[in-house]
N, C-alpha and C positions, 0 to 999 in steps of 0.2 A: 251505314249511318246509324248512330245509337241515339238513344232519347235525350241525351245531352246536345248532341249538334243540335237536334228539335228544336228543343228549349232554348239556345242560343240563338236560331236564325231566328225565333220565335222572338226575342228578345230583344233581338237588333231590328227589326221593324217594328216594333213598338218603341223603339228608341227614335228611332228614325222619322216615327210618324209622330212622334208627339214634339220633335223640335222641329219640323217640319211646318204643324199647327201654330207653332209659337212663333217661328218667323213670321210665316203667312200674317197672321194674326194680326202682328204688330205693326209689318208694312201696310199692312189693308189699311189699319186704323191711320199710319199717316197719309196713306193717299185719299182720306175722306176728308182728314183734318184739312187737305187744300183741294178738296172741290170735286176731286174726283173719285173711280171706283177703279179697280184694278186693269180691268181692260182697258179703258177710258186712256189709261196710264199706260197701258203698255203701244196700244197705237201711236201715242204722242211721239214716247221714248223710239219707237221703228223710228217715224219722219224723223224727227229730229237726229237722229244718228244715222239715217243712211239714204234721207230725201225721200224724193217723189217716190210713191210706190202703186202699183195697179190695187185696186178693190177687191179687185180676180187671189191676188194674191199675201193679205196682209194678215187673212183669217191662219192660212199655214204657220206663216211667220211667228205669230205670235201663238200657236196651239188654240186657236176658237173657230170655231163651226163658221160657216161663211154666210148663214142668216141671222147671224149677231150681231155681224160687222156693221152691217148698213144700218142697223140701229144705233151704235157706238158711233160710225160716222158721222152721222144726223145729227147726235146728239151735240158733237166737239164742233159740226159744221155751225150750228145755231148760236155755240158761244164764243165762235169768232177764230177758234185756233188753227183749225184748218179748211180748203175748201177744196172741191173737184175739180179735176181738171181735165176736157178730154183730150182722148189722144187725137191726134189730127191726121193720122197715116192709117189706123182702126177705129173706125164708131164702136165696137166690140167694148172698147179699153176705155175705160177711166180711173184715173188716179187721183189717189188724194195727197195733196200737199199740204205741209206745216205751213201755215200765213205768220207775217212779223209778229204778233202778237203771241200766236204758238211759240216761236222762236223764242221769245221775249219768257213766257211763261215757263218753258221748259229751262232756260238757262238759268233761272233763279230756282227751279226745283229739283232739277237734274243732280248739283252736287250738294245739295241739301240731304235728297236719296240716298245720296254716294256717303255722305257722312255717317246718316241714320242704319246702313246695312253695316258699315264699317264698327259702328257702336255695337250694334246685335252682335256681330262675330268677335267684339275682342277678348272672351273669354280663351280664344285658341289665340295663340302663337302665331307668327308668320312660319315657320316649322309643320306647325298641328296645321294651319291652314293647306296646306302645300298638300301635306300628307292626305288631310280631308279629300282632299278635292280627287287626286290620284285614285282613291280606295273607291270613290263614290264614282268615278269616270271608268271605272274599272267594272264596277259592280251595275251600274247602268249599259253596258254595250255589252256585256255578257247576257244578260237576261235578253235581249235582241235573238240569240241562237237559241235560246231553250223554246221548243212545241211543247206547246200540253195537248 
């Protein structure tokens, strides 16, 4: 490895990390501009795309700690989008479910989303996108095998 590769991985993570920043960034700012904050957003997005889901298990799902959740919970349960539900075969289990109103909410911001990530990325090509994704799927399951 010479000082040149260095300098290159050195390079590509800083590349990495500052459009990275810039995406983040931008979606953040629309999911405030409609009421919510990113978690907030991605619990919805779960129910909404794949239903009822246990409490036990939505913090994995979506990468957050699982004493976040029940606050995030709380929070969507108070403004009507989703509510609890328990299981009837385990008192253990409770799940939260999207209500109409969630439903209703997410279907008018859902492809709103889908528009605003599709604007971010049209600098790339459907090509450069393809490749993107490959290089970065590539470069995320590798790092999986390396110990430090």
């Amino acid at each position: 490895m010479t000082s040149e590769d260095l300098k290159q991985s050195l390079k590509l993570f800083i590349v990495l990390s500052r459009a990275h920043k810039a995406i983040t960034e931008t979606t953040n700012h629309f999911f405030q501009a409609n009421g919510l904050n990113p978690t907030e957003f991605a619990v919805l997005e779960l129910l909404y795309h794949k239903g009822r889901q246990p409490l036990q298990q939505i913090g994995n799902k979506i990468l957050l700690a699982s004493g976040s959740i029940t606050y995030v919970i709380d929070k969507l349960e108070k403004r009507g989008y989703l509510l609890r539900v328990s299981c009837p075969s385990d008192r253990r289990v409770t799940y939260a479910e999207i209500t109409a109103k969630g439903e209703t909410f997410m279907g008018e911001l859902f492809p709103e989303h889908e528009r605003h990530l599709h604007k971010l990325m049209s600098a790339l090509s459907e090509e450069e996108k393809d490749e993107a994704i490959a290089l970065l799927k590539k470069l995320g399951l590798s790092i999986k095998d390396l110990s430090y």
